[in-house]
C-alpha positions as CSV (number, residue, x, y, z in Angstrom):
1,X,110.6,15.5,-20.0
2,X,108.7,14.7,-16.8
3,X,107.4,18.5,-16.9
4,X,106.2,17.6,-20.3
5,X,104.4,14.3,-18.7
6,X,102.7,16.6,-16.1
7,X,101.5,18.7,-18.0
8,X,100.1,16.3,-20.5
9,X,98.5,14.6,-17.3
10,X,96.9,17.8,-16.0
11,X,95.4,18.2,-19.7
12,X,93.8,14.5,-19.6
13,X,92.7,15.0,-16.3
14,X,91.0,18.0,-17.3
15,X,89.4,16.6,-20.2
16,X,87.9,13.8,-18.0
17,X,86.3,15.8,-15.9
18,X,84.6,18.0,-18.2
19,X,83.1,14.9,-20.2
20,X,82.0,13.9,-17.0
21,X,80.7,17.2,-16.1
22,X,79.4,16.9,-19.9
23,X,77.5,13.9,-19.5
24,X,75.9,14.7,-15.7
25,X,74.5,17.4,-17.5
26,X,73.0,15.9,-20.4
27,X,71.9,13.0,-18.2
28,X,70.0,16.0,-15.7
29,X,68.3,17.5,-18.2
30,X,67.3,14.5,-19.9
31,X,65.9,13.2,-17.1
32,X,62.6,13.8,-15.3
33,X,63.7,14.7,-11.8
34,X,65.2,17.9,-11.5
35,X,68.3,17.5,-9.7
36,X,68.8,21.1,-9.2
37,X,65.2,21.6,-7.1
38,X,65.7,18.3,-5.6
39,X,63.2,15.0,-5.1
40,X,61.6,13.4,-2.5
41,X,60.2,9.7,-2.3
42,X,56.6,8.5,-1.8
43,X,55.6,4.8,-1.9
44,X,52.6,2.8,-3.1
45,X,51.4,-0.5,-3.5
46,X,49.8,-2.7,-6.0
47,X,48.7,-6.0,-6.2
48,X,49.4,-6.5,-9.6
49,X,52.0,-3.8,-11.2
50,X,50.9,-5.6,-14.7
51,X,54.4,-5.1,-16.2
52,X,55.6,-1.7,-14.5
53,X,59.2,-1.4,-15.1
54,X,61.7,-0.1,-12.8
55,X,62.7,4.0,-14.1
56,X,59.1,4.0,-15.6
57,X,57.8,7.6,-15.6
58,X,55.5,9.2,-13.3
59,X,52.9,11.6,-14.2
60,X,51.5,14.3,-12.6
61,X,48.3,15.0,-14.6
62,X,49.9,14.2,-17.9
63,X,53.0,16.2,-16.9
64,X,56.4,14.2,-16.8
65,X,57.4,14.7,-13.0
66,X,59.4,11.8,-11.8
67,X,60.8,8.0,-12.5
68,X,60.0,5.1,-10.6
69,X,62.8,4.2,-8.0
70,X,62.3,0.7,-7.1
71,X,59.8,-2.2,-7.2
72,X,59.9,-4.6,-3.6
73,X,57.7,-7.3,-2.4
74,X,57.7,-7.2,0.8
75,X,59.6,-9.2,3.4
76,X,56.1,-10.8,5.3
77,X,55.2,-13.5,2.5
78,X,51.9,-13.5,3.6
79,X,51.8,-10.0,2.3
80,X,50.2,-10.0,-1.0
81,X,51.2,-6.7,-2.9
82,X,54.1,-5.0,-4.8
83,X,55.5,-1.6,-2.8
84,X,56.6,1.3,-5.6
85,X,59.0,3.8,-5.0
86,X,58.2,6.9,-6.8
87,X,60.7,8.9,-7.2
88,X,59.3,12.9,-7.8
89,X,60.6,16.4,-8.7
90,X,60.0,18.5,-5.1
91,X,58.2,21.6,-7.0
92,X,55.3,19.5,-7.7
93,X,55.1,18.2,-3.9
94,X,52.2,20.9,-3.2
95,X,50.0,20.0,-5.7
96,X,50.0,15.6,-4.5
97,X,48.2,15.7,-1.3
98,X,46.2,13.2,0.8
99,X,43.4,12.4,-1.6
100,X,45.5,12.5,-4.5
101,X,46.1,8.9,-6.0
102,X,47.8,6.6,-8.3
103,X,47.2,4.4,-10.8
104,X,49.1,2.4,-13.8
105,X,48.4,3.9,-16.9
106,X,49.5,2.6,-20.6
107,X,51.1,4.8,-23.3
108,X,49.1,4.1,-26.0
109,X,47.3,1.0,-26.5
110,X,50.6,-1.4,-26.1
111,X,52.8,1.1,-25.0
112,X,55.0,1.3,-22.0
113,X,53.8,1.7,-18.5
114,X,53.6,4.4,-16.5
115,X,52.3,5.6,-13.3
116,X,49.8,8.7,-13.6
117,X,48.8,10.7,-10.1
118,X,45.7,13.2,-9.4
119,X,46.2,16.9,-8.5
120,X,44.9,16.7,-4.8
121,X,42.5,18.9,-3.2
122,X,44.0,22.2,-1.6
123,X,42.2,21.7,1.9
124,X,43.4,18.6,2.3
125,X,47.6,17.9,3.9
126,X,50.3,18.1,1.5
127,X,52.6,14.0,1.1
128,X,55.8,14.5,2.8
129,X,58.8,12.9,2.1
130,X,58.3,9.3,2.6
131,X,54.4,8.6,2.9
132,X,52.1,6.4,1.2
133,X,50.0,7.7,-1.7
134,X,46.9,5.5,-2.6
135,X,46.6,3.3,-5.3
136,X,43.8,2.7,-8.1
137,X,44.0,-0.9,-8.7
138,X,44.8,-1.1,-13.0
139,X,42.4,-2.9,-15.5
140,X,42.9,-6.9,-15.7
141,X,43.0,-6.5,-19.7
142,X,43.3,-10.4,-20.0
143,X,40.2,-10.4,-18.0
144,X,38.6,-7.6,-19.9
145,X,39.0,-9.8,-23.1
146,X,37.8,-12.7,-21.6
147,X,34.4,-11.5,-20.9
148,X,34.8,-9.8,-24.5
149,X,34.9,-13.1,-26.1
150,X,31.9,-14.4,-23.8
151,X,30.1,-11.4,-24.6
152,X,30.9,-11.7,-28.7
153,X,30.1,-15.0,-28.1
154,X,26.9,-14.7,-26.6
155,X,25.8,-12.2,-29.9
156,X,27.1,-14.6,-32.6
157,X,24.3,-17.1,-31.1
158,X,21.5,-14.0,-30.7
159,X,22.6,-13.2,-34.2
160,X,22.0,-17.2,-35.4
161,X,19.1,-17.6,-33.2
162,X,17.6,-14.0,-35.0
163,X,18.0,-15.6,-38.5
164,X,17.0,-18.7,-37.7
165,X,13.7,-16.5,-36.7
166,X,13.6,-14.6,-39.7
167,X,13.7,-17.4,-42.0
168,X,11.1,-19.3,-40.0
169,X,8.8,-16.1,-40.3
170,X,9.3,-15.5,-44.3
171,X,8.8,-19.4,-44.7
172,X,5.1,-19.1,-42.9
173,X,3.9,-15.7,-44.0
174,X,4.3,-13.7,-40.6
175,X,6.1,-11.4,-42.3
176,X,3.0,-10.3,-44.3
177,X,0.6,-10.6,-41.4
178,X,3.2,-8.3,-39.4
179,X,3.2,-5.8,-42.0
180,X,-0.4,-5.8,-42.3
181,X,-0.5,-5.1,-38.9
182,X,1.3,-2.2,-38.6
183,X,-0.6,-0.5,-41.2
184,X,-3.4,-1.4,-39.6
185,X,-1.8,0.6,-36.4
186,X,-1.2,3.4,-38.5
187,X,-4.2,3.7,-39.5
188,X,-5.4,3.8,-36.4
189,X,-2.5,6.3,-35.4
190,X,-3.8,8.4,-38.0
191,X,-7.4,8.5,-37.6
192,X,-6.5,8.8,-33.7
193,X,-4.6,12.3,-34.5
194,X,-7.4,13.4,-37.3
195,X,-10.7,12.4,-35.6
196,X,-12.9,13.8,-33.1
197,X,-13.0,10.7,-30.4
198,X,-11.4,11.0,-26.5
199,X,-7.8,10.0,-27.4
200,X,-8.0,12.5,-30.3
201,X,-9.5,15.1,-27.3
202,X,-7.0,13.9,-25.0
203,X,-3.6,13.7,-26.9
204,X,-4.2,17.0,-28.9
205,X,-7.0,19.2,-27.8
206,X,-5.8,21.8,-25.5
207,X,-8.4,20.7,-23.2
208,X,-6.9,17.1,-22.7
209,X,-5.5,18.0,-20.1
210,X,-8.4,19.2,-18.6
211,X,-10.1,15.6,-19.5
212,X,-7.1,13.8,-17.7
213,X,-7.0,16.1,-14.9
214,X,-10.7,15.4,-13.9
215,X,-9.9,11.6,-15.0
216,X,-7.6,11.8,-12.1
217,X,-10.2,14.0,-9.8
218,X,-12.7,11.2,-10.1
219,X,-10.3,8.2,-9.4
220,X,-9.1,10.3,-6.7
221,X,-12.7,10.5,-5.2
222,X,-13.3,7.2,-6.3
223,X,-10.3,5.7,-4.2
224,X,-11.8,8.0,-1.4
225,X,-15.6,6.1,-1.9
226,X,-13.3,2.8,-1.0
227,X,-11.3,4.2,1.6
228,X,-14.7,5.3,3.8
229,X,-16.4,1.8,2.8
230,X,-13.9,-0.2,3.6
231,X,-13.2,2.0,7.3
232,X,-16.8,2.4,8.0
233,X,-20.3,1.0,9.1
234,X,-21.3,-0.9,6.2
235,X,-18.8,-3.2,6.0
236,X,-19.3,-3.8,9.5
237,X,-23.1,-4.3,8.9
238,X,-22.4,-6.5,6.0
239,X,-20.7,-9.0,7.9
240,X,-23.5,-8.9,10.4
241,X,-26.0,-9.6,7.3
242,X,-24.0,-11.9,6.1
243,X,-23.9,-13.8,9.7
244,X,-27.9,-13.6,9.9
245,X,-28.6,-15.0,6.4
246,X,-26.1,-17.8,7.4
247,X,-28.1,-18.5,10.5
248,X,-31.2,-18.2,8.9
249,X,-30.1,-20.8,6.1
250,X,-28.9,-23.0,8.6
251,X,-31.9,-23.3,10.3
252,X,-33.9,-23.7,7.4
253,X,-31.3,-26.7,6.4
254,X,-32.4,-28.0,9.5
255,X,-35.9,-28.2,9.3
256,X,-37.6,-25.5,11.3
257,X,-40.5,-22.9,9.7
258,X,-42.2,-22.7,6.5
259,X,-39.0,-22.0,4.4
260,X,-38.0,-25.3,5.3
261,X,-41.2,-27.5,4.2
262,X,-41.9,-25.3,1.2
263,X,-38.2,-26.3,0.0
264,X,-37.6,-30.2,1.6
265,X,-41.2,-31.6,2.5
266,X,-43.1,-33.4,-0.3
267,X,-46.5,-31.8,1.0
268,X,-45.2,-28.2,-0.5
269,X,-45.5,-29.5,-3.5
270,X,-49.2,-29.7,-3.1
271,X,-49.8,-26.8,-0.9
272,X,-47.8,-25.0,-3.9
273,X,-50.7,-26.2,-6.2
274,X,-53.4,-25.4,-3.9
275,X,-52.0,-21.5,-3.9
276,X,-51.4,-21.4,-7.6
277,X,-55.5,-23.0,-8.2
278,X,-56.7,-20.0,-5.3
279,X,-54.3,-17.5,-7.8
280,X,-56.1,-18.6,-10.3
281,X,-60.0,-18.7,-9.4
282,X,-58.8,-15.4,-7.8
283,X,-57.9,-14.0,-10.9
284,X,-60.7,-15.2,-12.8
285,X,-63.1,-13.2,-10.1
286,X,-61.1,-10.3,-10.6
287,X,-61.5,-10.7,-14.4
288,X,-65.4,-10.8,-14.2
289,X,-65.7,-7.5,-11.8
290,X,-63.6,-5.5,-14.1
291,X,-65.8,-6.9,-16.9
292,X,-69.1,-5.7,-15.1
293,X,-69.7,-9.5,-14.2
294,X,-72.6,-10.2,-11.6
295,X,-73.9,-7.5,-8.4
296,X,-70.1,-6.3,-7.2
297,X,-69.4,-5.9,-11.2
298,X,-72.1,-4.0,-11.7
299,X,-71.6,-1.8,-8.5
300,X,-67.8,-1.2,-9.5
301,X,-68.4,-0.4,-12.9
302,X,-71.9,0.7,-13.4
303,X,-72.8,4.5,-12.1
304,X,-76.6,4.0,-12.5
305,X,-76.6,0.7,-10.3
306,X,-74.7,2.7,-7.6
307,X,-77.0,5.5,-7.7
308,X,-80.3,3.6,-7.7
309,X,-79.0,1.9,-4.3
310,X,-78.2,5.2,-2.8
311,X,-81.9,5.8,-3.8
312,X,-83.4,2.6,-2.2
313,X,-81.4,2.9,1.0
314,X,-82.1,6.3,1.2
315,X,-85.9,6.0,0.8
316,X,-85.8,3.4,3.4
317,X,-84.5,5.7,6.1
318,X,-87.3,8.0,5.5
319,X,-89.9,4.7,5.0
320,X,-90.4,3.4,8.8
321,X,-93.1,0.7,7.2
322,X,-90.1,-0.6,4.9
323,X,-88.2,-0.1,7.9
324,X,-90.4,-2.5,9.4
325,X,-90.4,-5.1,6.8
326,X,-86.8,-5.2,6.9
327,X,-86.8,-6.0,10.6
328,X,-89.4,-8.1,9.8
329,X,-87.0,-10.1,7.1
330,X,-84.5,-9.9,9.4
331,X,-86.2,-11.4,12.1
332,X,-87.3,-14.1,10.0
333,X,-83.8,-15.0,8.5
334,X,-82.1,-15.3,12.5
């Protein structure tokens, strides 16, 4: 009887142990971490883990590699962050390196969180067991949709403010006057791409850009004109023109010269009328010589005048009694 009660012993205990063998396994392969290759630990912070859960997966590029193993605040209160223990499969630690990182990701749009970490460059030092990873801070959805309802917000009202536009416009005939002109622009559109003038030449003839390039020679040149008149002499001169006339003015102001009593004295007035009467009995003399008017008129404009003088003067050289008589007169007149 007791051999019996052994031996039915043996066979529980047996059984036991293979369903827990059984379920080890199960639970192994089930699991991300590969117990048989082993794990090793890295930590991370965040200040806001937005609903990570503890055993949440870790992700190496999309690939399943890992759990989380524990989410701490730290002792120090003054500390503001959440530390992360990730928990991750030892065959991938080659490929997380210094500039790798890790962020909180979301499976789906309201899935479950998870954490996702970047392949790391191969120049840079593999993460031992224990280090810190950095972290990419997640996305404040609450946040995020708060500014989404300012911003849908703020288009309702451009949307309102738009109608309210519209209607104002069809209620006073814009509309109309808008359409009119852009036809009117078209127009001009058109005959600018089928007509002959300079925007025609410049936009489409080959040699436009010939036109534009010597647009830009002469405002190059031009720019150089300014440059030199600006930097040299004549600027310089003008201000020392500029200075003179000033001086000149303010001593005409003051009452020195002719300027001054042609502009300020009453008596200009009259010696203005006494030069416009001598203009005129000036020009009238001038009006009678070229009409043949009296002895200078007729010496001017007659040829037969001038050559009977020539004749009488020239006789009297030869005459010495008229040469005589002329004395005589002379004489007489002194």
């Amino acid at each position: 009887m007791e051999e019996t009660k052994i031996k039915e012993l043996r066979v529980g205990f047996f059984i036991f142990l293979a369903i827990i063998i059984f379920m080890a396994v199960i639970f192994a392969l089930s699991s991300e971490v590969n117990y048989f290759t082993g794990s090793y630990t890295l930590k991370t912070t965040f200040a806001n883990t937005q609903g990570l859960a503890d055993n949440a997966q870790i992700r190496l590029s999309g690939v399943k590699v890992g759990r989380v193993n524990g989410i701490i605040f730290p002792d120090d209160i003054n500390k503001k962050y959440v530390e992360v223990l990730l928990k991750i499969n030892k065959n991938v630690q080659n490929r997380i390196r210094d500039d790798s990182t890790a962020s909180i990701q979301t499976i789906g749009l309201l899935g479950d969180k998870y954490i996702e970490i970047t392949i790391g460059s191969q120049d840079k030092p593999i993460l031992k067991d224990g280090a810190a990873i950095k972290a990419v801070e997640p996305t404040d959805f609450s946040r995020l949709v708060e500014r989404s309802e300012n911003v849908f917000g703020n288009l309702a009202r451009l949307a309102n403010t738009l109608d309210e536009i519209l209607v104002d416009l069809k209620k006073s005939g814009s509309v109309k006057n808008i359409a009119s002109t852009l036809n009117n622009i078209n127009d001009i559109v058109s005959q600018i791409k089928k007509g002959e003038g300079l925007l025609h030449a410049i936009l489409y003839d080959p040699d436009g850009k010939k036109i534009v390039s010597d647009l830009k020679e002469a405002s190059k040149n031009l720019n150089t004109v300014v440059k030199e008149f600006k930097e040299g002499e004549i600027v310089s001169n003008l201000k020392e023109v500029t200075v003179q006339l000033d001086d000149i003015a303010k001593e005409v102001k003051a009452g020195k010269g002719l300027a001054h009593s042609l502009i300020y004295e009453e008596k200009s007035a009259n010696i203005m009328k006494d030069l416009s009467s001598a203009s005129e009995g000036l020009k009238a003399i001038i009006g009678r010589i070229e009409k043949g008017e009296g002895t200078l008129g007729l010496l001017i404009n007659d040829p037969a005048v001038y050559d009977d003088l020539q004749t009488i003067l020239g006789g009297a050289k030869r005459s010495e009694r008229l040469q005589g008589v002329i004395r005589y007169t002379i004489d007489q007149n002194k």
